[in-house]
N, C-alpha and C positions, 0 to 999 in steps of 0.2 A: 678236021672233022669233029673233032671231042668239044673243040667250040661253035660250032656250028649246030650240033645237034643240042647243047646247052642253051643255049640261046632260041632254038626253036620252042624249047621245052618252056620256057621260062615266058615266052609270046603266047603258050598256048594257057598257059596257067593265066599268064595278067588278063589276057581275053573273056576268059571262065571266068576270072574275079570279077572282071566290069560287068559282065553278063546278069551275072547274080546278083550285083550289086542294084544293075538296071530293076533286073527282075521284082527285087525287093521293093523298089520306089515305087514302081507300078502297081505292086499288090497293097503297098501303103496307101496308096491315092485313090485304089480304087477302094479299099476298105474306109476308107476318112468321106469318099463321096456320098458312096452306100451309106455310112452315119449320119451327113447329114442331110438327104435325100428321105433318109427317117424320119430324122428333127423335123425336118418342113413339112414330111409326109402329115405329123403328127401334130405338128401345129396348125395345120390346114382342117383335120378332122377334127378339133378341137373349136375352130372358127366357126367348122360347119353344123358341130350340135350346138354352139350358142346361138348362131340364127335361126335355124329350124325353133330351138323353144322360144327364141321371140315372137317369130312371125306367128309361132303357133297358140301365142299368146294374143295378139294383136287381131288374129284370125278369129276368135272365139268373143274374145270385148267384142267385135264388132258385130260378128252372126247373130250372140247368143244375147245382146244389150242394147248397144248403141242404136242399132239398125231398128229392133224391133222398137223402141223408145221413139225412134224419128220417125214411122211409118203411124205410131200412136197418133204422136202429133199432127200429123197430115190428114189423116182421117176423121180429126176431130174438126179438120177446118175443112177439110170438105162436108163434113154434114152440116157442119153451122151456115154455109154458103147454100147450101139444099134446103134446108129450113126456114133461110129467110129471105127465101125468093118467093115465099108466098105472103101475101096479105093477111092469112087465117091465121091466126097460133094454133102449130102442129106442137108445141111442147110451151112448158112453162118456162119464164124468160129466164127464172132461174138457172132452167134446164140449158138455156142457151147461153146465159153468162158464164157456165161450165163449160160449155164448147168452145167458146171467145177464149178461153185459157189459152187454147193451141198458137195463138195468134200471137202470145207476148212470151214464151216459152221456148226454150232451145237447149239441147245434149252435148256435152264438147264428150271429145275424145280426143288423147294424147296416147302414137305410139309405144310402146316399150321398142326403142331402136339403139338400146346399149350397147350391144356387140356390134352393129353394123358401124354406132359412134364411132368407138374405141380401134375396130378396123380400118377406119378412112384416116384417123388420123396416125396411128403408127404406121400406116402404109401397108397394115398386111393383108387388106382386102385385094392385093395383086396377086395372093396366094390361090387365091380361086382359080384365076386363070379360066374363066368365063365370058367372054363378053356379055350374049343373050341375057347372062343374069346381071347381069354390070347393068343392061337397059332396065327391067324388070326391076332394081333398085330403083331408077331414076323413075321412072313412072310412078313408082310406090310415091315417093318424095313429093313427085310432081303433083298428084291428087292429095296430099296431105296441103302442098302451100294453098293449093286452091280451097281446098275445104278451110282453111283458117280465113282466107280473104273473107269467106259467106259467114263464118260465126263473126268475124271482126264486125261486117255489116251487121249483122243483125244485135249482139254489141249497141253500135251505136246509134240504130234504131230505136232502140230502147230506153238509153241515156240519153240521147240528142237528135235524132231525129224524127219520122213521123211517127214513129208510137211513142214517143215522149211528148210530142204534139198532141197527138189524141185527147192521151189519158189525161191532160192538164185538162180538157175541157169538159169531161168527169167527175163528177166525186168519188173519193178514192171509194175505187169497192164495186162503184155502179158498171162499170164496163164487162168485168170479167171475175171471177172469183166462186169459190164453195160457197160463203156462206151466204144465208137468202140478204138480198139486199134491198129489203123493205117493202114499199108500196110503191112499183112501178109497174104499169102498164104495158102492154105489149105493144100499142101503139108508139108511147113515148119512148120506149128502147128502139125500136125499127129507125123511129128518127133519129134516133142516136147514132145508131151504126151505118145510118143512110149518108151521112155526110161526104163530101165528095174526100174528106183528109181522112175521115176511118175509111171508106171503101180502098183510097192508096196504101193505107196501111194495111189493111188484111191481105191488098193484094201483094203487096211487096212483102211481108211475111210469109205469103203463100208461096211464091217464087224462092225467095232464098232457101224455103225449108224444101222442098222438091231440088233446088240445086245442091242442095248440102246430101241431101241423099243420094244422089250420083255419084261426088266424091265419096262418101261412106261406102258406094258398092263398088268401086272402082279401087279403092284399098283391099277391099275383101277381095277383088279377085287378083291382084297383084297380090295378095300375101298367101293366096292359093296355089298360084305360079312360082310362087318364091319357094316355097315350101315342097314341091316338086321335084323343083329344081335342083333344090339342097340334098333331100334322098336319095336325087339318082347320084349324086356323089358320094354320099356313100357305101353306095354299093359297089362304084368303080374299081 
């Protein structure tokens, strides 16, 4: 009996020992989880105010510049195309060689996408744990390659194709520019800009800068969504 009850005693102790000992591990693993459930917590909020002040960068170059600078442009080649659909001079050519500006002119704009960089390539943009906004990146992306394809074109518009055409058969100055470019005639300028290779050229100018402005508002409102998006995270 004296060994029996010893031995019960001695099952109920190592029992209690393992118990505790279980119990310890468990409040260790869950205290180490909780840590690093911080850590990420905290490097995810950390991810999400460097993109908020990107986009919110990239937001404002575009509203408060880019955009207003490209709509400049546009509206200078639509009055120049209103004005010399008449026979009369409604303005001095001068006045119109000012407007012809719009036509060999063009705005770049380059992202600030450093944090979103530096995110894809360490791999911590799976910290978001977003998809919606995972799209909303790519679409930002998407109107940015596009918008480069239209400055690439208009690029090489300039250097090599038809308004490199044009202006060769110009003297430099007489096509477009500030300052007065001498004794020309309203007549002899109309036939200048009549020719079937400058009407292609103003027209394909006119296009690329109307398609360039689409992508410039197709960023701005991706970076509006983006921006959104990032907030409501951190208030989660």
């Amino acid at each position: 009996m004296l060994l029996t009850n010893s031995t019960d005693k001695y099952l109920q102790y190592a029992i209690g020992e393992i118990v505790l000992v279980v119990i310890g591990i468990l409040i260790a693993l869950s205290i180490n989880n909780w840590n690093e459930a911080n850590k990420i917590e905290r490097k995810k909020q950390k991810l999400v105010t460097s993109l908020i002040e990107d986009f919110e960068f990239n937001r404002d170059i575009l509203k408060n510049s880019t955009i207003i600078k490209q709509d400049s442009i546009i509206a200078q080649m639509d009055t120049f195309f209103s004005l010399t659909k008449s026979n009369t001079p409604l303005v001095s050519v001068d006045s119109l060689r000012k407007l012809a500006g719009g036509f060999f002119r063009s705005f770049s704009f380059i992202p600030n996408l450093t944090s979103y960089n530096e995110a894809v390539a360490s791999g911590n943009l799976s910290l978001l744990q977003n998809k919606a906004l995972l799209e909303e990146f790519t679409l930002f992306n998407r109107a940015y390659d596009d918008f480069r394809k239209f400055e690439e074109a208009g690029f090489y518009s300039f250097y090599s194709g038809s308004s490199w055409e044009l202006r060769k058969t110009a003297k430099p100055g007489l096509l477009y520019g500030r300052e007065p470019a001498g004794e020309i005639s309203y007549v002899e300028y109309k036939k200048l800009i009549s020719s079937n290779l400058a009407q292609n050229c103003f027209e394909n100018s006119h296009n690329l800068a109307r398609n360039t402005r689409r992508r410039l508002f197709e960023m701005l409102e991706k970076s509006e969504t983006i921006i959104q998006m990032l907030k409501k995270m951190q208030t989660q």
